[in-house]
C-alpha positions in Angstrom: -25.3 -6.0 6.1 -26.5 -7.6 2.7 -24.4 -8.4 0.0 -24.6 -7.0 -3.6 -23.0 -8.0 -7.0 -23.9 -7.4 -10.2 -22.6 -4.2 -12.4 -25.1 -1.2 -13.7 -25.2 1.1 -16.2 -24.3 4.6 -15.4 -27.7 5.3 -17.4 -29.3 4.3 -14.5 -28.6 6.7 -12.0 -28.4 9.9 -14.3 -30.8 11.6 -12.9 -28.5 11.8 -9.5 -25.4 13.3 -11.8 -24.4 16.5 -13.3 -24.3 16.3 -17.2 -20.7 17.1 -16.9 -19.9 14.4 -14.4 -21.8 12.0 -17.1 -19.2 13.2 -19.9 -16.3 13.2 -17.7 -16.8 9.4 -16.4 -17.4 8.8 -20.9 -14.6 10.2 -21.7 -12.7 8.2 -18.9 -14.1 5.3 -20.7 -16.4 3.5 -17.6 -18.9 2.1 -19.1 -20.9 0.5 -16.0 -20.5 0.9 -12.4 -18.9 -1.6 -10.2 -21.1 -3.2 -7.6 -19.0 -1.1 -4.9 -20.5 1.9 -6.9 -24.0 1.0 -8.0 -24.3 0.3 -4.3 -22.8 3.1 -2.5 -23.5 6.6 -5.2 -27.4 6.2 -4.5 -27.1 6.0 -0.9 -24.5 8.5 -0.2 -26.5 11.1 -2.5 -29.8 10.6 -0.3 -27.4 12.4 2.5 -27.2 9.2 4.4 -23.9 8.1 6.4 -22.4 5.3 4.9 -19.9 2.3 5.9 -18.8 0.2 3.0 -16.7 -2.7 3.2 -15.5 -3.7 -0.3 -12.7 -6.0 -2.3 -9.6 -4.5 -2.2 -9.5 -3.1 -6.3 -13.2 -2.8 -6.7 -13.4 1.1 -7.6 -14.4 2.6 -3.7 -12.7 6.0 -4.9 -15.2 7.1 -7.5 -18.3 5.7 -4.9 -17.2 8.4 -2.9 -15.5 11.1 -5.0 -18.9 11.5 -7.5 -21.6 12.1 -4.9 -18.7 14.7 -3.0 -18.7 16.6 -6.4 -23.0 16.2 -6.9 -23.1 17.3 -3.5 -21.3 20.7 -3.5 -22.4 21.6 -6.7 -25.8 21.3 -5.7 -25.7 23.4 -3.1 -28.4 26.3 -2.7 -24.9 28.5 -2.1 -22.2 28.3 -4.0 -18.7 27.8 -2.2 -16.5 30.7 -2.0 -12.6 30.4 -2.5 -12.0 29.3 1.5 -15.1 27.3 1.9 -14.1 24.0 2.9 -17.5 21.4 1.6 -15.8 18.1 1.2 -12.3 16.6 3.7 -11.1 13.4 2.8 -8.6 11.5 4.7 -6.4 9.2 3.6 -3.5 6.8 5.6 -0.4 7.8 3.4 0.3 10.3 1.3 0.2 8.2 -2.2 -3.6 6.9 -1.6 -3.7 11.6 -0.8 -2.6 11.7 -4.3 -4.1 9.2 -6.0 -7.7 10.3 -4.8 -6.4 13.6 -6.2 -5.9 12.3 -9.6 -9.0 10.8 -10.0 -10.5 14.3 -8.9 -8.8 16.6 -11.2 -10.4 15.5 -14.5 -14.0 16.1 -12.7 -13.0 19.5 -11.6 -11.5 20.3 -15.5 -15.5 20.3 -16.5 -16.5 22.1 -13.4 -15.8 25.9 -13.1 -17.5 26.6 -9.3 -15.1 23.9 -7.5 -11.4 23.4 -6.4 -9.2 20.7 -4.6 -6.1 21.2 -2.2 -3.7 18.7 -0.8 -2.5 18.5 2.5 0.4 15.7 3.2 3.7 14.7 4.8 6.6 15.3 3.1 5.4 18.4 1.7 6.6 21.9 2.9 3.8 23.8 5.4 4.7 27.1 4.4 3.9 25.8 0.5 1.2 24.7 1.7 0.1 27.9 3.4 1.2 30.2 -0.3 -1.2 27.2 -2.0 -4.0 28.1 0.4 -3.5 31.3 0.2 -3.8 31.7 -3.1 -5.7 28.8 -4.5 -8.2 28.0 -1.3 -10.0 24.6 -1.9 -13.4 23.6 -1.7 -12.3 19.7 -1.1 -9.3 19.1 0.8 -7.4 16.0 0.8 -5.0 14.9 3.5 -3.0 12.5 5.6 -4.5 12.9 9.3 -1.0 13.9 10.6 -0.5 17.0 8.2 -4.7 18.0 8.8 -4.1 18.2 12.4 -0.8 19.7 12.4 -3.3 22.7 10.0 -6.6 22.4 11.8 -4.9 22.9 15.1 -3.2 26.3 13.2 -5.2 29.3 14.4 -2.8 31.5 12.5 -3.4 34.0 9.4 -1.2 31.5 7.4 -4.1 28.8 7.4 -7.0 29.3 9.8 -8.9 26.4 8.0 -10.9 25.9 11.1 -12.7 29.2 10.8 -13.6 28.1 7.1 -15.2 24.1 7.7 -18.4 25.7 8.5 -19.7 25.2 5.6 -18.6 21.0 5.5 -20.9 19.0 4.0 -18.9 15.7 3.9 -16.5 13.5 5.6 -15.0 10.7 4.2 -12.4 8.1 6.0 -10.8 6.4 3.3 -8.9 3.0 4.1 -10.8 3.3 7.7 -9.3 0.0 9.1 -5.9 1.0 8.0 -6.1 4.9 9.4 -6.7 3.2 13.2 -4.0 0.6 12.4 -1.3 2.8 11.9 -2.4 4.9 15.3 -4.4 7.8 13.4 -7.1 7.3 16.1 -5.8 10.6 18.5 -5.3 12.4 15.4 -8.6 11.8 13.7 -10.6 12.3 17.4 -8.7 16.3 16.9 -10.2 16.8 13.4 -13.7 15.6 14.7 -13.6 17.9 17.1 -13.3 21.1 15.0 -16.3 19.8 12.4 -20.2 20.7 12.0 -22.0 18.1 13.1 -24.5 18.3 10.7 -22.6 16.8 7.8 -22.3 13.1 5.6 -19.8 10.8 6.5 -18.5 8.1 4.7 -16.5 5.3 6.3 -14.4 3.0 3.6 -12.4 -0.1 4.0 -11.7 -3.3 3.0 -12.3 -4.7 6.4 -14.5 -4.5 9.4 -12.7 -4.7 13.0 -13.9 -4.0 16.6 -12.1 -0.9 16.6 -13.7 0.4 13.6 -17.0 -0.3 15.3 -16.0 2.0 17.9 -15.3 4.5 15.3 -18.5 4.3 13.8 -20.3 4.6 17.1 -18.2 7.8 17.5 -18.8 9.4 14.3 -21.3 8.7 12.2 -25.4 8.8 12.6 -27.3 5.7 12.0 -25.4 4.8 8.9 -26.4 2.8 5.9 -24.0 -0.3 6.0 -22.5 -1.8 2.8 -20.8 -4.7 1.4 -19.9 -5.8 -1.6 -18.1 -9.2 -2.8 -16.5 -10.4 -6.0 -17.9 -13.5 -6.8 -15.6 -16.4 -8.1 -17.6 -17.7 -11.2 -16.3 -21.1 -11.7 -15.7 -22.0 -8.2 -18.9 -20.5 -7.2 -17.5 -19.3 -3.7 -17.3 -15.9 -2.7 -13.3 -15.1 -2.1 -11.9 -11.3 -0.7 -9.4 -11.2 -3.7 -11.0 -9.8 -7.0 -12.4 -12.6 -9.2 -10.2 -11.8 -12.0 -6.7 -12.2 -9.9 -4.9 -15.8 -10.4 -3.1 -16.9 -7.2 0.0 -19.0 -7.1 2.0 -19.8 -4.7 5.8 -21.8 -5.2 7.9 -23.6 -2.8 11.7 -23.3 -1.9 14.0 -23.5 0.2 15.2 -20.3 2.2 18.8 -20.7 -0.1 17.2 -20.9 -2.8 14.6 -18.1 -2.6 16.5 -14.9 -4.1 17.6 -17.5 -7.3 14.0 -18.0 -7.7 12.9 -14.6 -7.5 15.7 -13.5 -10.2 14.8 -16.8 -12.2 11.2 -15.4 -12.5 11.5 -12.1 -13.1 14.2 -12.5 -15.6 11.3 -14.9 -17.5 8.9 -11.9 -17.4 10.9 -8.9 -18.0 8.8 -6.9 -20.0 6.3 -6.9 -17.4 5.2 -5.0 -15.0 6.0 -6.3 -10.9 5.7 -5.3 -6.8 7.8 -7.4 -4.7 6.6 -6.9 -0.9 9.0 -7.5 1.6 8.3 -7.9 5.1 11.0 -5.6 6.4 12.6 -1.9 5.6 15.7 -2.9 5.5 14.8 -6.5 3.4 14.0 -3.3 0.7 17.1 -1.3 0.8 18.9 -4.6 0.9 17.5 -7.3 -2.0 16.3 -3.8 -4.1 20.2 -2.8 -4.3 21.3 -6.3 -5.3 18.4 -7.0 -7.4 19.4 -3.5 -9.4 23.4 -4.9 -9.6 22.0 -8.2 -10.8 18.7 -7.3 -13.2 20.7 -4.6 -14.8 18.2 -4.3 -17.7 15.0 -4.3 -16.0 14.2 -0.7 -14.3 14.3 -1.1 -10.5 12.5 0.9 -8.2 12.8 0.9 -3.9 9.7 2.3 -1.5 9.4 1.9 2.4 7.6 3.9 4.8 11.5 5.5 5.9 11.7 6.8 2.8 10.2 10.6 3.5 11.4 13.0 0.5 11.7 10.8 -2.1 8.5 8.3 -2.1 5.9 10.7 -4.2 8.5 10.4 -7.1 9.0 7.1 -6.9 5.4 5.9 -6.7 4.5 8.9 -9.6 7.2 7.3 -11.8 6.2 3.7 -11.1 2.7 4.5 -11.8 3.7 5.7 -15.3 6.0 2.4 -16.1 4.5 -0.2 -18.3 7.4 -2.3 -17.2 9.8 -2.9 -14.7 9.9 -3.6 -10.5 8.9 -2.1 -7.6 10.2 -3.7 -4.0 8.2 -2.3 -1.3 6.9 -3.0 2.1 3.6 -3.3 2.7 3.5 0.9 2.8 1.7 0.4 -1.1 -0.3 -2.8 0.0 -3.3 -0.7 -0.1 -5.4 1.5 -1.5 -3.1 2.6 -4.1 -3.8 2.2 -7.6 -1.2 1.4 -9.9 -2.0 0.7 -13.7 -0.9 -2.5 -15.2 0.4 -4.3 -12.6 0.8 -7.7 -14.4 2.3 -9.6 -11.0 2.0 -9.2 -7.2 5.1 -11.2 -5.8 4.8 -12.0 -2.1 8.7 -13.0 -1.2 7.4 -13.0 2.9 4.7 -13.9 4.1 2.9 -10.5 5.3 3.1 -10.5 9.3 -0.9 -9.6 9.1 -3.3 -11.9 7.7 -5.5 -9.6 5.9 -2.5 -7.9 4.5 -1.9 -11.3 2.1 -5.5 -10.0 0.4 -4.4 -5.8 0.3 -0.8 -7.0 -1.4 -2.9 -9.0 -3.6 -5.2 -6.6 -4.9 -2.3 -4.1 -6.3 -3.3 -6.0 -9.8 -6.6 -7.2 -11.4 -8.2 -4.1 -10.3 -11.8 -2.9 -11.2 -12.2 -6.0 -13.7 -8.3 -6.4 -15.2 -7.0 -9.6 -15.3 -3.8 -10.1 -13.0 -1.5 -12.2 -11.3 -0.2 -12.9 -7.8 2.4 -15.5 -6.2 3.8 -15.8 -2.4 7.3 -18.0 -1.7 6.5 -20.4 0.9 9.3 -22.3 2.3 8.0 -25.9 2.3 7.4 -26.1 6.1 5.6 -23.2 5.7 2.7 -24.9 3.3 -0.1 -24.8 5.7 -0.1 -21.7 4.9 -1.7 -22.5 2.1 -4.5 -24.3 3.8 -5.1 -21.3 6.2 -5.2 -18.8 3.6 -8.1 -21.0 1.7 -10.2 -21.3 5.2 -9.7 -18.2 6.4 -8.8 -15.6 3.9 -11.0 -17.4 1.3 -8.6 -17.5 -0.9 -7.5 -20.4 -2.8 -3.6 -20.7 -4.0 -2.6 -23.4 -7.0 1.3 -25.1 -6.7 3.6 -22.9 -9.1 5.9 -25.3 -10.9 8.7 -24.2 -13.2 10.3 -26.8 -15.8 13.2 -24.8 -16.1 16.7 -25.1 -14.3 17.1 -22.2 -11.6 20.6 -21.1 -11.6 22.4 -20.2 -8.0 22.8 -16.9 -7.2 23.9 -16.7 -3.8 27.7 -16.9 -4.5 27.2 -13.7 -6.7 25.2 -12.4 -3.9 28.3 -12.8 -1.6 30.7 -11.4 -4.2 28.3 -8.0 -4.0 29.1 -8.3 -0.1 33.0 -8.5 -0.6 32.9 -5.6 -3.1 30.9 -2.9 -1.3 30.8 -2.8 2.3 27.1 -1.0 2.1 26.1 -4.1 0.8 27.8 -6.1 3.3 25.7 -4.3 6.1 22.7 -3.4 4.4 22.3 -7.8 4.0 23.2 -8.2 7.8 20.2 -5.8 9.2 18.0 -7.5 6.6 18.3 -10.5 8.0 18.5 -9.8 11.2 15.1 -7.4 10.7 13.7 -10.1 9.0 14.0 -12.7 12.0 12.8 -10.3 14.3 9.7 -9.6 12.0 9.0 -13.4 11.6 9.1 -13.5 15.4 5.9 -11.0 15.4 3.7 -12.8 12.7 -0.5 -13.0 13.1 0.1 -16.5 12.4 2.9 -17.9 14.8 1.5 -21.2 15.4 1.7 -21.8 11.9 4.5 -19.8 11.0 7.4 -21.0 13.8 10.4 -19.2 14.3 11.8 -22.4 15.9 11.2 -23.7 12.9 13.3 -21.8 11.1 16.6 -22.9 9.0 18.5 -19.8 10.2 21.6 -21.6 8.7 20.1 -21.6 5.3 18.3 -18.7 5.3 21.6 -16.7 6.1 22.9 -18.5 2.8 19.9 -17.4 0.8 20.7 -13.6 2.2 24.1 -14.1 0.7 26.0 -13.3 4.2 29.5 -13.9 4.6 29.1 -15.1 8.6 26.1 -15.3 11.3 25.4 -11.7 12.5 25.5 -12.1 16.3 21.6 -11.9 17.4 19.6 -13.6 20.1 17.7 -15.7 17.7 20.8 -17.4 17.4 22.0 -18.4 20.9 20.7 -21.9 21.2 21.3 -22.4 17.1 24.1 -24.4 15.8 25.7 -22.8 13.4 28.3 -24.6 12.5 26.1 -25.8 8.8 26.7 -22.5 7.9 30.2 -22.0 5.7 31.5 -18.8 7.2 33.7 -16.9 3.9 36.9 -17.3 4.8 37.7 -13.1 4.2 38.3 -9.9 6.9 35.2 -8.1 7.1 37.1 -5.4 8.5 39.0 -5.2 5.0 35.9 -4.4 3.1 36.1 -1.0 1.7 32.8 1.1 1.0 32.4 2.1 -2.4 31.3 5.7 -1.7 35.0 7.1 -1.4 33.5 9.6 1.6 32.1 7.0 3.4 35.1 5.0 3.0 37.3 8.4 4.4 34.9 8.6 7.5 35.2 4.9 7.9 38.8 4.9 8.0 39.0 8.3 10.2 37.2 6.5 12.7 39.1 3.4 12.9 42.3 5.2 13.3 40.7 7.0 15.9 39.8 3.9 17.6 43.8 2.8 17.6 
């Protein structure tokens, strides 16, 4: 697999395009391809099978969504309504509609073709009255929702009687589709395809289980890879060339005080903050939103079902404000503007330090990125630089951080949602930390749980098994009945009390 860099003029390859795609990427205001694309559009438009590995940020959408559209408008017939030419799948449902996006302009100066989204979270039976009445030519979907409508032999879809006419696959975030156990799923969509079709494989990474895949599915591919380079270090790194990486040290009881510290510096800017956990999201996003009362505060985890494509939709259109996720958006997703990653865990995969990463500096931006590290947890540092290939500087800050963990407490005594909500973050959180890629580094034994309860703002140790052999007795229990804390949701706090005096 050889690697290419370098950027190309769109000139260069007009003779592949339609005049209208030409005007369309203009007026979108690319200029020249990125390597990912000067690489990939040639090959995938000699109907070859491709497999590109490339930076997270480094424009794989348009590599694979311009020869789909060159493709099926060149086609000796034209596609009717139903005639399915392009699927592409996607791991979650905001990559779906991103890929989407980036569609609909080409389609606005394109009369013959049409796009349709299939995802969880949506209503089949509006998809089936969209179908019905809009068909699509290029279907984009999460694998679940696809086979849930492939599978359908039913008037209300029957999209397997209309793939006949499939001219191209493509598996966008590959790696990540198998990770998050796609791999039965995908094996019931192959299944229902023509064989005689393109197929395009996309990720940021190569594993043994994505070999398999390719084996499986695709015919004597072309294989593709394309690096960044790092100019002045002259070294080739996975994160985009134009991302600064920091990283800061503090202790676990001091951690939230330095979040707050530095996003109260940069509040006109635009943030994620991955967590490691679910619940560390329901929990630090509410307090962060009681605390950072000026700065607009959005919460996103892979529990969240209804609410997530308005969340990510209005995120994507802040210019400022935060975003605390899990590592559901480390990937694929593009978000504009994103002025700084913030890494408050360490992410329990290795690779998945690189995806969170590349949410800013994309396609040639300049952006920013900084993990917490507690200071037994520096080696990180070292790890990340031999194995990642990414080097970190030291964060220092001249400025006095003020403590915030007694106001985190007081949240606790006023609102017992709070109170709760901080007891399954931390206890999620030790479990997660139990589970890390990198547990010889990263030591659960080594662990202050003591001080890292403090820097959760609890009011006593949770009782957990992490804590058996722990002495706890550095830890200042708040002298208060939890029992006495009241919900401030009045019909929570009714049911609450129902079923304590039930309990009498």
């Amino acid at each position: 697999m050889n690697p290419i860099n370098g950027h190309a003029s769109w000139n260069s390859i007009e003779s592949l395009l339609l005049p209208s795609t030409l005007v369309t990427i203009q007026s979108l205001g690319f200029q020249t391809m990125t390597p990912v694309q000067s690489a990939t559009i040639p090959a995938f438009l000699s109907y070859k099978d491709v497999v590109v590995e490339a930076v997270t940020g480094s424009g794989k959408t348009l590599a694979f969504v311009i020869p789909i559209l060159q493709m099926l408008s060149k086609r000796d017939t034209k596609l009717r309504k139903y005639d399915v030419g392009a699927i592409i799948l996607t791991p979650t449902r905001e990559l779906a509609i991103q890929i989407h996006t980036v569609i609909q302009p080409f389609l606005d100066n394109m009369q013959d073709l049409s796009q349709i989204l299939f995802i969880g979270g949506n209503n089949t039976v509006n998809d089936a009255k969209m179908w019905k009445e809009y068909g699509g030519n290029i279907i984009i979907a999460t694998p679940g929702r696809f086979e849930d409508i492939i599978d359908r032999r039913k008037t209300d879809f029957n999209i397997a009687g209309h793939i006949k006419a499939l001219e191209v696959l493509v598996l966008d975030e590959a790696d990540r589709l198998l990770d998050l156990g796609f791999e039965e799923s995908l094996n019931t969509i192959f299944s229902y395809l023509p064989k005689q079709r393109r197929t395009g494989l996309f990720s940021a990474t190569q594993t043994e289980k994505l070999e398999q895949l390719i084996r499986a599915g695709l015919r004597n591919p072309v294989r593709i890879t394309v690096r960044e380079k790092n100019i002045v270090k002259q070294v080739n790194q996975k994160t985009p060339a134009a991302l600064e990486n920091y990283y800061m040290l503090c202790g676990f009881d001091t951690k939230f005080s330095n979040l707050i510290h530095f996003l109260k510096e940069r509040k006109n800017l635009k943030h994620m903050t991955f967590f490691s956990t679910c619940a560390c999201v329901e929990y630090f996003g509410n307090v962060l939103k009681c605390l950072l009362p000026d700065m607009c505060i959005l919460c996103m985890h892979g529990k969240m079902k209804k609410k997530r494509t308005l969340i990510f939709e209005k995120f994507r259109k802040m210019s400022r404000g935060l975003l605390v996720c899990t590592d559901l958006l480390a990937r694929g997703v593009d978000i504009p503007e994103v002025h700084w990653v913030i890494q408050y865990d360490v992410p329990n995969k290795t690779n998945a330090f690189v995806h969170r990463c590349g949410r800013t500096a994309r396609i040639g931006n300049k952006g920013n990125a900084i993990i917490f590290l507690n200071p037994n947890e520096e080696s990180y540092v070292q790890f990340l630089s031999l194995n990642q290939k990414v080097p970190l500087a030291r964060f220092t800050s001249n400025h006095e951080v003020a403590d915030y963990t007694q106001k985190l407490q007081e949240l606790s005594k006023s609102d017992r949602e709070i109170y709760e909500k901080g007891i399954r973050a931390f206890v999620s959180f030790v479990s997660s930390y139990r589970k890390h890629e990198c547990s010889y580094i990263l030591r659960v034994k080594e662990l202050d749980l003591c001080s890292m309860a403090r820097g959760f703002g609890l009011l006593r140790m949770p009782k957990m098994p992490e804590l058996r052999n722990v002495n706890t007795s550095l830890f200042e229990t708040v002298d208060i009945d939890v029992d006495a804390i009241a919900y401030k949701n009045k019909a929570k706090e009714k049911q609450r009390q129902i079923a304590l005096k039930n309990q009498r």
